[in-house]
C-alpha positions as a printed NumPy array, in Angstrom:
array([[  1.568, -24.282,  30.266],
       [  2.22 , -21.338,  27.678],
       [ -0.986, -21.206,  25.239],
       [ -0.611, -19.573,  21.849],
       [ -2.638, -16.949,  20.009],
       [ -5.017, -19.302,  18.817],
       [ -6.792, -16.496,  16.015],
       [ -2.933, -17.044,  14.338],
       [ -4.165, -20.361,  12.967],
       [ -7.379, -18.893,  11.255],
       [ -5.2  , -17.655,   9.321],
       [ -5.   , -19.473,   5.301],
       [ -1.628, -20.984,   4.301],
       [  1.233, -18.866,   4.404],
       [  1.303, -15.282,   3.593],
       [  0.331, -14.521,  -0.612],
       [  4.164, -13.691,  -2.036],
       [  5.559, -16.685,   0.612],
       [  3.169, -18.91 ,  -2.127],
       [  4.538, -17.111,  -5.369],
       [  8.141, -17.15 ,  -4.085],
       [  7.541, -21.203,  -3.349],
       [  5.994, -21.767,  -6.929],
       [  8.894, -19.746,  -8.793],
       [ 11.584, -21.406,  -6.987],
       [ 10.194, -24.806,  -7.707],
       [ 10.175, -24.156, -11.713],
       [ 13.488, -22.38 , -11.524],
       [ 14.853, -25.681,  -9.59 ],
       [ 13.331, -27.884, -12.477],
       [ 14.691, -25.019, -15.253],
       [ 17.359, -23.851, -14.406],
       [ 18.185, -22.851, -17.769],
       [ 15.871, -20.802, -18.264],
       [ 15.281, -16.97 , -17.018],
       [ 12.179, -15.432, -15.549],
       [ 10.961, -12.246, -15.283],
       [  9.404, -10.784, -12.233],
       [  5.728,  -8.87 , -12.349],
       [  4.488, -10.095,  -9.667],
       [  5.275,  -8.287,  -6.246],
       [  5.816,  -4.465,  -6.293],
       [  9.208,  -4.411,  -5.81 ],
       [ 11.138,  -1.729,  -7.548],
       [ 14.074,  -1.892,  -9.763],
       [ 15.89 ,   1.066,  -9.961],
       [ 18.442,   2.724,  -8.153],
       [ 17.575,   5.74 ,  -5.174],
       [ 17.642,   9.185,  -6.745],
       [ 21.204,  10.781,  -6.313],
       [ 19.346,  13.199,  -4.437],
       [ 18.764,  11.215,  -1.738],
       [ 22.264,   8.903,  -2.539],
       [ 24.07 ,  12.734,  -1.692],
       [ 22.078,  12.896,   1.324],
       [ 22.523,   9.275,   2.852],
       [ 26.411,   9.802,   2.227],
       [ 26.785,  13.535,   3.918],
       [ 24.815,  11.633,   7.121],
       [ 26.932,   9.196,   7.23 ],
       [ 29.715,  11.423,   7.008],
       [ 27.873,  13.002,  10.367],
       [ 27.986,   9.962,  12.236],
       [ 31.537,   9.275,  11.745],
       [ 32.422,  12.471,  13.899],
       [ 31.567,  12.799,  17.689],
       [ 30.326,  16.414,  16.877],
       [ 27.814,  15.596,  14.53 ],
       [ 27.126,  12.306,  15.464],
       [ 22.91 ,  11.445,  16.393],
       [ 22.264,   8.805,  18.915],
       [ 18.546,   8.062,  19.461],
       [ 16.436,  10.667,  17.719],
       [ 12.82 ,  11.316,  18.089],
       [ 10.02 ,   8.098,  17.526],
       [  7.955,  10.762,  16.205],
       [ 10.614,  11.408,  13.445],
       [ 12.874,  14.241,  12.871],
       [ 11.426,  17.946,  12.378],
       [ 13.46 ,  18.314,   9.463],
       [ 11.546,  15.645,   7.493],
       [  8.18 ,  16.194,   8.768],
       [  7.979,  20.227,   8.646],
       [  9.099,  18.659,   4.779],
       [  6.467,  16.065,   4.38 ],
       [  3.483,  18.409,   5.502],
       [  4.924,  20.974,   3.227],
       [  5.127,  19.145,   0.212],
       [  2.727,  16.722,   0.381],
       [ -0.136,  18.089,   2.141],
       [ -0.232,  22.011,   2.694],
       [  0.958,  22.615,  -1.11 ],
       [ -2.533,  21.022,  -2.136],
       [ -4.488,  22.605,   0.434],
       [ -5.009,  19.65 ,   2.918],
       [ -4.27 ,  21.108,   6.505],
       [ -1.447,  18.553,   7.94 ],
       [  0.979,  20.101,  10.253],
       [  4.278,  18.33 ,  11.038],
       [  3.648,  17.211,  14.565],
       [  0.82 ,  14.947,  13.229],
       [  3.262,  12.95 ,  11.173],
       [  4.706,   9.786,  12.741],
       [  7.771,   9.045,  10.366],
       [  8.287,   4.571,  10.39 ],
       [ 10.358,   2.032,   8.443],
       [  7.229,   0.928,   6.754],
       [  3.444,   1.714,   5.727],
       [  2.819,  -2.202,   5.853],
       [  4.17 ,  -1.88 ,   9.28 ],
       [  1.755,   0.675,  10.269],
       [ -1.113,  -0.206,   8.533],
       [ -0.932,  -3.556,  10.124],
       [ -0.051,  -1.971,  13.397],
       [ -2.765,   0.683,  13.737],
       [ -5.521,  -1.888,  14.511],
       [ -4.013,  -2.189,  18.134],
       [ -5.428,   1.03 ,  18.956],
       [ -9.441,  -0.007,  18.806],
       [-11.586,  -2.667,  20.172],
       [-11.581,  -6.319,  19.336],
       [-15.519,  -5.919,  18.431],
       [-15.121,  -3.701,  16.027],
       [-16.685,  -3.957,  12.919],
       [-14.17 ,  -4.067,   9.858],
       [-15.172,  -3.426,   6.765],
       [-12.527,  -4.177,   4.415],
       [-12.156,  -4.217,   0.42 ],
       [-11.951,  -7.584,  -1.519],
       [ -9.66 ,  -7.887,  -3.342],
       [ -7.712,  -6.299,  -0.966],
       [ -4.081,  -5.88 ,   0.228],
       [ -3.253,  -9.233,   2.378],
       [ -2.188,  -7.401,   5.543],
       [ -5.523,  -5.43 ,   6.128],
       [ -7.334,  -8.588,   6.624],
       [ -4.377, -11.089,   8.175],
       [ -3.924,  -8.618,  11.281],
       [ -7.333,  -8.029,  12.152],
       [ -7.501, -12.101,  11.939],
       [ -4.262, -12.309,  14.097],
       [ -6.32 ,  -9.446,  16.891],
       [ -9.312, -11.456,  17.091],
       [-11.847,  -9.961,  15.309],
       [-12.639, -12.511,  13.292],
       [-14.875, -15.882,  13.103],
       [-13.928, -18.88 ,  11.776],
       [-12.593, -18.772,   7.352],
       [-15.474, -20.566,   5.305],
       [-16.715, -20.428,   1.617],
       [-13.544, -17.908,   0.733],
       [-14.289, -15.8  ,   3.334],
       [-13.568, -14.736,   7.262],
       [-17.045, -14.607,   9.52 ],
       [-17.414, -11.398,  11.089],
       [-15.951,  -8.806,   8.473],
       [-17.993,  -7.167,   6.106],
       [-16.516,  -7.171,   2.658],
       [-16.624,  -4.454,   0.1  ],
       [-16.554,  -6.059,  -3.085],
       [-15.33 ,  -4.407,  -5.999],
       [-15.7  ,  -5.511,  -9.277],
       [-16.111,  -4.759, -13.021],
       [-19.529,  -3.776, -12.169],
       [-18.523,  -0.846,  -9.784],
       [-15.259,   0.311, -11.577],
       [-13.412,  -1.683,  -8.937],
       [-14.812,   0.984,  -6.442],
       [-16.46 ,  -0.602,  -3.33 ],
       [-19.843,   1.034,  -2.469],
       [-20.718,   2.068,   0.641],
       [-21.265,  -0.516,   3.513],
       [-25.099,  -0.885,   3.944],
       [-24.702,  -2.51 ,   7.077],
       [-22.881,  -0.074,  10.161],
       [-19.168,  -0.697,  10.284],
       [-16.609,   1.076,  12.773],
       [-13.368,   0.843,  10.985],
       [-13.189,   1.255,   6.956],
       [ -9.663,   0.018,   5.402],
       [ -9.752,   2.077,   1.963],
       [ -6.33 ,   2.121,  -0.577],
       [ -6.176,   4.316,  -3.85 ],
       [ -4.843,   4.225,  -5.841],
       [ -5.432,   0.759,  -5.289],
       [ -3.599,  -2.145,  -4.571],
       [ -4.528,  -5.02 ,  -6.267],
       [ -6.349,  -3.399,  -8.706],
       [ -5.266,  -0.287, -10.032],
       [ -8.231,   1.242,  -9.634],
       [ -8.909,   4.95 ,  -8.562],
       [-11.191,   7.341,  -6.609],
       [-12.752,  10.458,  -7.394],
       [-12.991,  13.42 ,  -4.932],
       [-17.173,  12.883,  -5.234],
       [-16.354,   8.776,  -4.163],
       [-14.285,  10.028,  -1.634],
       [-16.144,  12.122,  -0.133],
       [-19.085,  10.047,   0.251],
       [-16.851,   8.039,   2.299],
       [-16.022,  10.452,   4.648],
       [-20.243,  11.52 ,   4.929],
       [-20.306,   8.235,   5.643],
       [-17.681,   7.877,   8.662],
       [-18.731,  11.307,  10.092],
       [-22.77 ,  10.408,  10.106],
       [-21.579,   6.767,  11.865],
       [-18.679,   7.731,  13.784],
       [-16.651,   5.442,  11.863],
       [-12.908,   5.459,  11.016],
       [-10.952,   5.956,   7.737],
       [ -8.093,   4.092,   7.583],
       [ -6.944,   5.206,   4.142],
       [ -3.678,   4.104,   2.428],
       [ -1.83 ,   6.495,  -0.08 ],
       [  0.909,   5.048,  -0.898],
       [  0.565,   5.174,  -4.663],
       [ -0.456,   8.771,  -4.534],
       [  2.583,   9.861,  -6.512],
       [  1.436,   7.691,  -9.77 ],
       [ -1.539,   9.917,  -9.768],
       [ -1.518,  11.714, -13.597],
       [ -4.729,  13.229, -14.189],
       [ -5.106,  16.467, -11.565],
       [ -8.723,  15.518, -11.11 ],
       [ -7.971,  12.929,  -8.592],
       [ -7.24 ,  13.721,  -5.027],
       [ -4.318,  12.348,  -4.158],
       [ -5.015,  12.735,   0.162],
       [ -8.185,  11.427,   1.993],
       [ -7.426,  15.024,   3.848],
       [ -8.224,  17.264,   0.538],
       [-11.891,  16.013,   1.405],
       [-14.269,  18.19 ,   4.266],
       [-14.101,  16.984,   7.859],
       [-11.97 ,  14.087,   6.786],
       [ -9.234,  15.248,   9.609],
       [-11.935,  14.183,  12.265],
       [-12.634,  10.709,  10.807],
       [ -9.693,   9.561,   8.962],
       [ -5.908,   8.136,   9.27 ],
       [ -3.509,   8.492,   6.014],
       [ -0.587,   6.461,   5.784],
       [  2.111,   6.516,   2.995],
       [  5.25 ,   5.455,   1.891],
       [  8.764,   6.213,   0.249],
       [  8.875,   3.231,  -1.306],
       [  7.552,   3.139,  -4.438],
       [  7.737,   6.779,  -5.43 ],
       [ 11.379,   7.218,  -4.158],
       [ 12.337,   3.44 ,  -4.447],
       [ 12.851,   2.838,  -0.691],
       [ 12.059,  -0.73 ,  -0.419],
       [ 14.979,  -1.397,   1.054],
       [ 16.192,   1.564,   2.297],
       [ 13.008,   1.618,   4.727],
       [ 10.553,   4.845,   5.224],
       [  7.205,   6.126,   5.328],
       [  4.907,   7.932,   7.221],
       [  1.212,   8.196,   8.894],
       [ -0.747,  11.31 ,   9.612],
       [ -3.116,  11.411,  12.221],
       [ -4.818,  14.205,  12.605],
       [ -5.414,  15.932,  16.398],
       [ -9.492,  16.403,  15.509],
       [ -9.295,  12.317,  14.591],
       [-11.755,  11.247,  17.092],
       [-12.856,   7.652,  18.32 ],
       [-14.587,   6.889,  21.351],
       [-14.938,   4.87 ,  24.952],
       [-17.608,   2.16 ,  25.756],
       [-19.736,   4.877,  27.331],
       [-19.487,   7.146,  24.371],
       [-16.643,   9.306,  25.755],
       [-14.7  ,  11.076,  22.747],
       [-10.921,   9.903,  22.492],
       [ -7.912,  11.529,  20.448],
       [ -6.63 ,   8.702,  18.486],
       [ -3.285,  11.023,  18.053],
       [ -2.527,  10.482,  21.423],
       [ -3.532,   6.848,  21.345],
       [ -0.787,   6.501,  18.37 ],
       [  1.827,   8.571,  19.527],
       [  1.946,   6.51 ,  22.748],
       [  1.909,   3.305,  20.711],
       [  4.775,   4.492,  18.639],
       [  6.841,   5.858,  21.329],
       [  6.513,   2.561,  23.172],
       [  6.931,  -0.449,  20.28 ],
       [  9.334,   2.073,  17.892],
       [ 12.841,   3.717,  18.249],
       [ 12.636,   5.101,  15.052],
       [ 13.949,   5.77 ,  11.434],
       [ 17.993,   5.577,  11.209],
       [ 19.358,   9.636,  10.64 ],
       [ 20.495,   9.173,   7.588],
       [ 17.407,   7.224,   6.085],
       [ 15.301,  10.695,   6.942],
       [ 17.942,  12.545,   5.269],
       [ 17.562,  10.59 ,   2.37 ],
       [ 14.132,  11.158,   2.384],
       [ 13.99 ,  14.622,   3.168],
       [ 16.023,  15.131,  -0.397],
       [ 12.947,  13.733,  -1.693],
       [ 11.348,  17.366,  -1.447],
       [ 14.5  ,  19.044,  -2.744],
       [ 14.1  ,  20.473,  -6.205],
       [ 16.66 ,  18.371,  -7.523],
       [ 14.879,  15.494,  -5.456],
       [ 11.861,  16.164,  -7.604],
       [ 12.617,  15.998, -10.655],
       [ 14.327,  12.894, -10.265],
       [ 11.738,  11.116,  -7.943],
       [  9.183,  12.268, -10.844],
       [ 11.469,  10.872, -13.35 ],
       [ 11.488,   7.323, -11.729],
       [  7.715,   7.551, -11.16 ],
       [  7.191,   8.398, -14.519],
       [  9.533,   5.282, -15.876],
       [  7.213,   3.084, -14.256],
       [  4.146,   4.479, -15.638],
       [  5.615,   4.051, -18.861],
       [  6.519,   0.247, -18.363],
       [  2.697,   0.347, -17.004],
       [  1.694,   2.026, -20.499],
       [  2.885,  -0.673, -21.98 ],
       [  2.053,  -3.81 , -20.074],
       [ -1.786,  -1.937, -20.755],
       [ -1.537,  -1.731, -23.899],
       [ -0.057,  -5.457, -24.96 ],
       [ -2.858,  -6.456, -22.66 ],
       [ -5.299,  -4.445, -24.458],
       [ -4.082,  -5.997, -27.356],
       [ -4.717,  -9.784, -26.372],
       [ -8.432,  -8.555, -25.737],
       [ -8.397,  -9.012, -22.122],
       [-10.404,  -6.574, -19.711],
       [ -8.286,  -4.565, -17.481],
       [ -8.288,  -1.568, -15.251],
       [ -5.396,   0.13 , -13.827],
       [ -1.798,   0.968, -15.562],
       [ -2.898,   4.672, -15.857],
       [ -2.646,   6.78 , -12.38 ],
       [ -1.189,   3.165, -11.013],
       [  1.088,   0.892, -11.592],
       [ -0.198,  -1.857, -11.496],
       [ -2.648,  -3.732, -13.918],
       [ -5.349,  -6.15 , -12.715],
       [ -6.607,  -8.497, -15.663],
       [ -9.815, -10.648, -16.139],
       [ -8.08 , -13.829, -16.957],
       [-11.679, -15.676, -17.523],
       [-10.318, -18.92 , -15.74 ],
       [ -8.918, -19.897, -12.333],
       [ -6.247, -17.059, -10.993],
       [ -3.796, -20.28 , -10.252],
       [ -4.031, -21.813, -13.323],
       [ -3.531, -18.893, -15.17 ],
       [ -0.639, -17.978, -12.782],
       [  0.94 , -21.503, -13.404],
       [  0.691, -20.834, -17.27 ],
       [  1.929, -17.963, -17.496],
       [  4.904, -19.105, -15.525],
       [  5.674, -22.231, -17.195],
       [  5.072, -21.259, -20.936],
       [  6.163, -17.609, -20.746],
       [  8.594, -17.918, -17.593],
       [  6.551, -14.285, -16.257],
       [  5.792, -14.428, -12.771],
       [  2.149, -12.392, -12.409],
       [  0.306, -12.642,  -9.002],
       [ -3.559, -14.156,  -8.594],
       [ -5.841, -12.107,  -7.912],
       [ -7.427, -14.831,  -6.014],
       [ -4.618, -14.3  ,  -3.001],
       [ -6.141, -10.787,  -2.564],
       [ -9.667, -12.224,  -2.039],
       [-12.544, -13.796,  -3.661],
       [-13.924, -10.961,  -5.72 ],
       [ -9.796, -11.494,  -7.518],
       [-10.942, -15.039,  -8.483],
       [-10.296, -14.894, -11.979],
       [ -7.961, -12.126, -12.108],
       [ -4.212, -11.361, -12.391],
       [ -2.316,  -8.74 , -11.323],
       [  0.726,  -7.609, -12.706],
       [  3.168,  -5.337, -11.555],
       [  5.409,  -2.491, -13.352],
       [  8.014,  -2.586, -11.226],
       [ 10.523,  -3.986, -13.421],
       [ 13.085,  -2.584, -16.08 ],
       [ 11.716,  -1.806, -19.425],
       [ 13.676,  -3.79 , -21.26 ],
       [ 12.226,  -6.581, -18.775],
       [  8.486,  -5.57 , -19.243],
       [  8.725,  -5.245, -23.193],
       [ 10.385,  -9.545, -23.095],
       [  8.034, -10.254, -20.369],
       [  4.852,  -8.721, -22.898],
       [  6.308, -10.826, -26.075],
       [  6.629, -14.16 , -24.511],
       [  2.851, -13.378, -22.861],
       [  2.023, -12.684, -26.446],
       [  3.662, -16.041, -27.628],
       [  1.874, -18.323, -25.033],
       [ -1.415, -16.814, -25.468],
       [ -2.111, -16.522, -29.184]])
């Protein structure tokens, strides 16, 4: 008799956007005259810089002649893209990332969801709320949780963060093995300071815990104060595991790319204490359950770190931030509490009644499509998020029918 996974039906409902997507269709069904505009997931809008348009073209040019044309390349990525990633994005502000601790992947939901195969099914988790859904939904999936009850999975240990703490979890006071950490943040908006971060990593070196820390809204960072890599922070590379993503500050969402550094000193252990490179322990995963980003997507996103690449990825980021300037500021406006929408784009509100309701209101008297914060967890009951991921002509309609239906 073939059993199933039994942890799979722990699991609440159907995944968070699978619920919005259900709830829009249904009102678009019943109006179908009328249009609505989209805040809720982080997709983005606009088109793929032409740096990296020129770039997907001239390798597709490649693989229409036998001389140039690239069969299976490395799992690992190509050395073209990471020598540019650890360049750019790490070595330029000091953190000390060489390329051949990069693993280049279609996806940082993929690999943050992935990563968890590595360590033991007794781990303790210790995981934000609210929190991104997958962080929580794959460790559930693995096993290494009890049963769901009062909002809640038995066995993790949440870090809530609230008004009260800036939206900054504080450090577990229980011990916990693996630490799930994302700034700036997703749901909220929130960020870290290099002080708050680097408590963190005190923290996982005095335990020998792990940081699993997830970047990939690092390039919405404005003010220079903030770090924008877990590695910028002492003897993180021994205790921590980055992961980021082309597709928000290069628009890849469906073009497919991101990346994950693990360092060689990142260090977990056996039952009987033994120390264990987790590099090794990824690289083998990878090699095994991966073939790899297409050629020409890792051209396209090795134009990222061209000059003309960044100016134009900056550009895009910086069109976003301004829809998120002004999502903050109508929001302001209509006297609601609010973080976020200033190194992030993404704006959680205090909606002082239930996330749904407000969700359902929102959607039927303003036709705006936000997302409840109570999806990401119970510490996002009573919250919205919404998203500024959408054109600006979009965001400023979307703000003046909010306006209409609230006041």
């Amino acid at each position: 008799m073939i059993t199933i996974n039994e942890h799979y039906l722990k699991l609440q409902a159907s995944y968070l956007f699978s619920d919005i997507a259900r709830r829009v269709a249904a009102f678009q069904e019943a109006h179908p005259d009328r249009q609505v505009i989209r805040l809720g997931i982080g997709d983005v809008t606009r088109a793929l810089p032409g740096a990296c348009i020129d770039a997907l073209h001239r390798a597709v040019d490649e693989m229409a002649v036998d001389a140039t044309f690239r069969g299976y390349g490395p799992e690992q990525g190509y050395a073209f893209l990471r020598e540019a990633i650890a360049r750019h994005d790490f070595q330029a502000r000091g953190a000390e990332v060489d390329p051949d601790e990069i693993f280049i992947s279609d996806g940082a939901k993929c690999d943050t969801g992935n990563i968890q195969e590595l360590f033991a099914t007794d781990c303790r988790i210790a995981i934000p709320d609210p929190v991104y859904p997958v962080y929580l939904d794959t460790n559930v999936m693995a096993g290494r949780t009890g049963e769901f009850a009062d909002g809640r999975y038995q066995g993790i240990v949440y870090l809530d963060s609230t008004r009260d703490n800036s939206y900054v979890p504080d450090l577990p006071k229980e011990k916990v093995d693996l630490i799930y950490l994302c700034f700036p943040n997703n749901p909220t908006g929130s960020t870290i300071t290099r002080e708050q971060l680097q408590a963190w990593v005190d923290y996982a070196r005095e335990h020998r815990a792990l940081i699993l820390f997830d970047a990939a809204y690092e390039s919405f960072i404005r003010d220079d104060s903030l770090p924008h890599s877990i590695f910028e922070m002492k003897g993180a590379r021994e205790v921590a595991i980055e992961f980021r993503s082309f597709s928000k500050s290069a628009g890849f969402t469906g073009t497919r790319c991101a990346y994950t550094v693990v360092p060689r000193e990142c260090t977990a252990y056996t039952r009987q204490g033994g120390k264990q490179q987790v590099h090794s322990l990824w690289n083998r995963r990878h090699c095994t359950k991966f073939n790899g980003v297409s050629y020409p997507v890792q051209r396209a996103a090795e134009a990222v770190y061209s000059a003309e690449g960044q100016v134009q990825t900056r550009e895009l980021t910086d069109y976003y931030m301004g829809n998120a300037a002004l999502i903050a500021q109508a929001v302001q406006e209509l006297g609601f509490h609010f973080v976020g929408g200033r190194n992030a784009p993404y704006i959680w509100i205090s909606s002082e009644r239930d996330s749904w309701q407000f969700f359902d209101q929102l959607l039927n008297e303003a036709g705006v499509v936000c997302t409840p914060g109570a999806g990401f967890g119970r510490c996002g009951q009573g919250y919205i998020r919404l998203s500024a991921f959408n054109s600006r002509e979009n965001v400023v309609q979307a703000m003046e029918r909010i306006r209409r239906a609230l006041t």
